[in-house]
N, C-alpha and C positions, 0 to 999 in steps of 0.2 A: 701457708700464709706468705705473701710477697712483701716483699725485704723494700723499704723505705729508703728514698733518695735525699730524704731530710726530717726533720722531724716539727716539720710545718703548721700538719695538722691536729685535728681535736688531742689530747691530754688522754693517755692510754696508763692507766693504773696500775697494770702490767709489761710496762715496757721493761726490754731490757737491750744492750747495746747488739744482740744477734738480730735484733730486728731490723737491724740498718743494714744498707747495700757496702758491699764495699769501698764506692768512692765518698759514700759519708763517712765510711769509718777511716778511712785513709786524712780526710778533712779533720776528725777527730782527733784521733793519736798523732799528728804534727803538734795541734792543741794542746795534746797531753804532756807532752814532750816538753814544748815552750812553755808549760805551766812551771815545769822543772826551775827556768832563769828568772819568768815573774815572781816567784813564791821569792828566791835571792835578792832581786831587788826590792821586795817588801824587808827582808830581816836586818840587811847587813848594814843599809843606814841608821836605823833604828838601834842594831848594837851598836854601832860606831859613834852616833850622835851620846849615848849613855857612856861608854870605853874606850873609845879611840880607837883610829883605826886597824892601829894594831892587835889589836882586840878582832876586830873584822878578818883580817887573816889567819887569824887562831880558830874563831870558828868556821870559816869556809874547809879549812884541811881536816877539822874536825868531820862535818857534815860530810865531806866528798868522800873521806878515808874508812870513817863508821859503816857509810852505806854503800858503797860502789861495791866493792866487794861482796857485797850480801847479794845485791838484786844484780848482779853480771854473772854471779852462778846461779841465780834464777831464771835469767833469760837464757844463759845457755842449754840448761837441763829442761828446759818447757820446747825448745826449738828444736832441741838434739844437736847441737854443735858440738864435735866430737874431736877430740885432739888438744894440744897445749901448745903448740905453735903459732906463728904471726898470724896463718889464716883464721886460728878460733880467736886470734885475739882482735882481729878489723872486725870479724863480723861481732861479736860483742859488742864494739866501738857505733857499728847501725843498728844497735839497740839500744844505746844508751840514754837516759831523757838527759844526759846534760852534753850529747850531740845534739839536739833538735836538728831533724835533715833543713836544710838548706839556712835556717839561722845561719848555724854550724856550718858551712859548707866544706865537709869532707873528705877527699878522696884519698885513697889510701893503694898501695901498691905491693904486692910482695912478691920477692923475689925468688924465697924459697922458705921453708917452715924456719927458719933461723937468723934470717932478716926480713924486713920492709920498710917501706918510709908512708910516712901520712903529713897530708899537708892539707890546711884550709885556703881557699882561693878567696873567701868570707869570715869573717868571725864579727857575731852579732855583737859576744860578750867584750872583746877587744875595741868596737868599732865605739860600742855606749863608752866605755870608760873614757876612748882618746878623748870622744866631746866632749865628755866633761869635766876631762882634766888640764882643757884648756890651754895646753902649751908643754904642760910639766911630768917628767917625765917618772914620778914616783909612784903614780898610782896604775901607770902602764905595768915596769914591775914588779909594784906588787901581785897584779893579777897574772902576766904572763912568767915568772918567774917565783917569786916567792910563793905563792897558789901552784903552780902547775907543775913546777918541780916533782913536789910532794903528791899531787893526784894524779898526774899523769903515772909516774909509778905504781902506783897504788892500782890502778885499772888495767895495766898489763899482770901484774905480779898477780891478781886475783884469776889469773889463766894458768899462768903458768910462776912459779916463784924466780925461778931463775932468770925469768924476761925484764926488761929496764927500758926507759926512753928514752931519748938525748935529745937537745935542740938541734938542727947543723944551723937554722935562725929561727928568729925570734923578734918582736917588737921588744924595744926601742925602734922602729925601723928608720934609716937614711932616707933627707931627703932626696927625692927622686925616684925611691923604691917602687919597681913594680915587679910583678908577679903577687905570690903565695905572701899571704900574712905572716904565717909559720909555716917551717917545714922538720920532720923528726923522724927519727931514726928508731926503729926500734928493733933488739935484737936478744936473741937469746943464748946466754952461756953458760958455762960453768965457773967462769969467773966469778962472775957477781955473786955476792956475799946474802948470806941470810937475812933478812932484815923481820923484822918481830912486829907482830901484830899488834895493834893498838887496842887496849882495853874495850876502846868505844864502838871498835868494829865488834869485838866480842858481846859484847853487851844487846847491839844490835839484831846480832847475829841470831841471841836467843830469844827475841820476842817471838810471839807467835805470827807477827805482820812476816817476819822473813822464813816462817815454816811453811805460815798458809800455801797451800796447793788450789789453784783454780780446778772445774769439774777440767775431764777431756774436752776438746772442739767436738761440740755436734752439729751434720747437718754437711751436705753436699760439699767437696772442696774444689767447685769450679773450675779445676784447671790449675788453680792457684799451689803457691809450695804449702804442704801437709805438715812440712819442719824444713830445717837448713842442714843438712846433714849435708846433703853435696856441698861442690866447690864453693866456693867464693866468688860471691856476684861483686864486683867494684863496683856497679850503679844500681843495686838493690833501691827499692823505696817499696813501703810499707804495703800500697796495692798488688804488690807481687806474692804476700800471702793471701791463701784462702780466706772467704770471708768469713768462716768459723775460725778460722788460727788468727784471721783481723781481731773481731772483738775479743776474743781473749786476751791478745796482745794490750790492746787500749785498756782491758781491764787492768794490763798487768804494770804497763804504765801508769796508772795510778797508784796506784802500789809502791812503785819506784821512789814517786816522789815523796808518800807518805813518810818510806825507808829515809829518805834524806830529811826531811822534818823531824824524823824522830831522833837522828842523830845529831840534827842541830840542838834541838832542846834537851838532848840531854846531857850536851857539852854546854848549854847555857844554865842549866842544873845545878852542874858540877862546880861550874867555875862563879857564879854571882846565887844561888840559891833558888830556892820553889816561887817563891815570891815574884820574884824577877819572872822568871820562865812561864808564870801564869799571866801576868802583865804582859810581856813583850807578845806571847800567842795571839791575845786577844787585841793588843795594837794592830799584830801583824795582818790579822785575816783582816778584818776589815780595814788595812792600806790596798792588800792585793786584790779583794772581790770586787769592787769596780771596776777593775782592770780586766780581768781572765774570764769573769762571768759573759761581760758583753762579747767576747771573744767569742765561747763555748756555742753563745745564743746567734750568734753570725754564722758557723761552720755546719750548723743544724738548722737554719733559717726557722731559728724559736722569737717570732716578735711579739712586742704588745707587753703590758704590767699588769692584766688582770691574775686571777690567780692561775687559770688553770696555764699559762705564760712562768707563774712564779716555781709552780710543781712541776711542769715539764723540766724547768732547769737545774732545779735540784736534783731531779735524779739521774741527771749529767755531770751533776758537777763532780771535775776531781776530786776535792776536798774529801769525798764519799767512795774510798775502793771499794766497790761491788762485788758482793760474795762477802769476800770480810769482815767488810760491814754489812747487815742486812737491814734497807728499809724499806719502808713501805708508805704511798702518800692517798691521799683521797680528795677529792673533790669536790666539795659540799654544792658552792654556787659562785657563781663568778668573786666576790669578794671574799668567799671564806673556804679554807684547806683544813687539811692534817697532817703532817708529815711526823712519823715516828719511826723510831730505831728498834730491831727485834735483839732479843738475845742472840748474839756472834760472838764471832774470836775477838774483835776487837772491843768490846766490852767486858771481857775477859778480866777477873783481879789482877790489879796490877798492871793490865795490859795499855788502856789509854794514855794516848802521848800526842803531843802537839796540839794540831786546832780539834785534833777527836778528845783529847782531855778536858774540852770546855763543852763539851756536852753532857755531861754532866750536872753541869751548874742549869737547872732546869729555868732558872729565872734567867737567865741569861745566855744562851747556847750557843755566842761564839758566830753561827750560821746567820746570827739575825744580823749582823750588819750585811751579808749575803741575801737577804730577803730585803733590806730596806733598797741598798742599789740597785734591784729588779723594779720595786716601786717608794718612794722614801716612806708613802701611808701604810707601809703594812707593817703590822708589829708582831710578836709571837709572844705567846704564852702557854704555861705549863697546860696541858689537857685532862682532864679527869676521867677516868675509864677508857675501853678503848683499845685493839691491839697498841703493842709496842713495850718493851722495858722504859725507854724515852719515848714521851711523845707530844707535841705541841699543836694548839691550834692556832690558826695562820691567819688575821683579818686583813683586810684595806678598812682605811677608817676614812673618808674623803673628807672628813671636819677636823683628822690629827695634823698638828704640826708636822710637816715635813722634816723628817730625819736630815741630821748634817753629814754629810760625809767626812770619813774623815782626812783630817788635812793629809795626810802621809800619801793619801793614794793620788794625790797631785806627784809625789814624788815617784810613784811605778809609773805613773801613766806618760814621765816626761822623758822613761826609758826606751831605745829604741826598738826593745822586743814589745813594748805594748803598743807599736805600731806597726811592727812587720807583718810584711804582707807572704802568705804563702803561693806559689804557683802548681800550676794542677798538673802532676807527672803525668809519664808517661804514659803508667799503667791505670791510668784511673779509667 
């Protein structure tokens, strides 16, 4: 079967992301990646407007420190990056979804297994907060300092423990300043002191989201890398893998960020109650799905609100790790679907968490403010009979009120990742 340069055409019931060529799936997992900062810019005003901001940076170190660790030894053991030095720890850093390549603009240098430096020539998440902090230099450090301290740490030390990061700078930056936004130092010794795992990494650690195993890559490896076992590429980009190790990758990026959702809400759990944590999930997806859906449907040249427009993009959308989760959609006729969830891991007792916890709630699933943004007429409701453990049917109704969006997603949409544009490497 010939592998798809977008997913433009008719609604494939069976699709799954190996049917894409490489330079869609490289178009993709940038996607996936940058979904990593819009999903943040949906949570952290929303807990801050309810706690204060300091509240805001309790759960970012939360989130980053829960999950980084979990899916950075996933990404290393699905790639084979092999070793506990600087080079396993840059190339982890071009897997991370909270680098997105060129948001994040990266580059990293090492000098030998025991030093390097990494510096951004770009930083999307630096660039959003200066505009809108206006002048004032508090919310710079909080995010480049109070935040990064703490996870930058935390994502070397998940390599190796004995590794740590330092600024040599940092924003606040002089006016006048040019070059690197940041630049740091990373090294490893036997100096540095043990430092003790966070409950919430642990916690994380033993869902079944951070056991799950994707199948192997199947299917011809083009030329492309099979894993990263060799050296260290400094301008690595994602089209340099195989287009079977691509989609599994993007699969696994979704994944990633699941990991970081999960450890939000379960520091939003801990600290304000279930109540709260069920509320802010169901604020949260429908602030971000306006924003990242139309993204998704751009990168895959998915146009148009009828349905089989609305099923094609659910079974892209991040929201839904693939494998994990397993769903399935159907297509009745241009106005009406099905989309339902199989027995998975992520259905698992005990096991949903975040926006997969509100799927559950079969009147309500969380997903449908992601259905109404594709068209505001479509509404979903429970299904009767029928594959699926969960499963809904899907109308356009051309005589319903048009669903409101909601106000919050003015708020992702006026950040600068839900406008950034990607450029098309090298390797595409």
């Amino acid at each position: 079967m010939s592998l798809l340069g977008d997913y433009a055409g008719p609604f494939e019931p069976d699709f799954h992301l190996g049917r894409l060529g490489k330079a869609a799936l490289g178009r993709l997992g940038r996607e996936y990646m940058l979904f990593g900062h819009l999903h943040d810019r949906g949570i952290m005003p929303l807990v801050a407007s309810r706690f204060g901001p300091e509240a805001m940076t309790d759960l970012a170190n939360d989130e980053w420190m829960g999950a980084s660790p979990v899916y950075n030894r996933r990404n290393r053991e699905q790639l084979g990056v092999r070793g506990d030095g600087v080079s396993a720890i840059f190339k982890s850093f071009q897997l991370d979804v909270g680098f997105p390549h060129e948001y994040m603009d990266v580059h990293c240098e090492v000098v030998d297994e025991t030093l390097g430096y990494f510096w951004l020539a770009f930083c999307g998440a630096y660039e959003d907060v200066f505009a809108h902090a206006r002048g004032r230099p508090e919310p710079v450090i909080q995010l480049c300092h109070h935040m990064e301290d703490l996870t930058f740490d935390a994502s070397v030390m998940a390599v190796n423990p004995r590794a740590r990061c330092r600024p040599e700078h940092r924003p606040p930056l002089r006016i006048g300043h040019t070059g690197p936004v940041c630049r740091w130092r990373v090294f490893v010794g036997d100096e540095a002191g043990r430092v003790e795992e966070r409950e919430i990494t642990r916690r994380v650690r033993a869902s079944r989201a951070a056991r799950f195993r994707f199948p192997d890559p199947q299917g011809d490896p083009d030329g492309g890398m099979a894993d990263y076992t060799g050296s260290f590429a400094p301008d690595f980009v994602l089209e340099d893998l195989a287009q079977p190790v691509l989609a599994r990758q993007c699969r696994e990026f979704t994944l990633d960020v699941h990991l970081l959702m999960r450890a939000a809400f379960l520091s939003i759990r801990e600290r304000w109650g279930a109540q709260v944590a069920t509320e802010l999930a169901r604020e949260h997806w429908a602030a971000v799905a306006p924003v990242y859906a139309p993204r998704v449907r751009a990168a895959l040249g998915i146009e148009g609100d009828d349905m089989g427009s609305i099923l094609k993009t659910l079974q892209v959308d991040p929201a839904f790790p693939r494998d994990y989760l397993r769903s399935g959609a159907e297509l009745v006729d241009e106005r009406r679907g099905r989309f339902w969830i199989d027995e998975c891991e992520a259905l698992a007792p005990g096991e949903p968490e975040a926006w997969l916890a509100l799927l559950e709630d079969a009147e309500r699933p969380g997903f449908d403010a992601l259905v109404a943004a594709l068209n505001p007429r479509a509404r979903c409701r429970p299904a009767r009979g029928g594959p699926g453990r969960l499963a809904w049917e899907i109308e356009i109704d051309p005589a319903a009120e048009p669903r409101r969006e909601s106000p919050m997603a003015n708020a992702v949409r006026h950040s600068n990742a839900a406008s950034f544009r990607f450029r098309t490497p090298r390797s595409a």
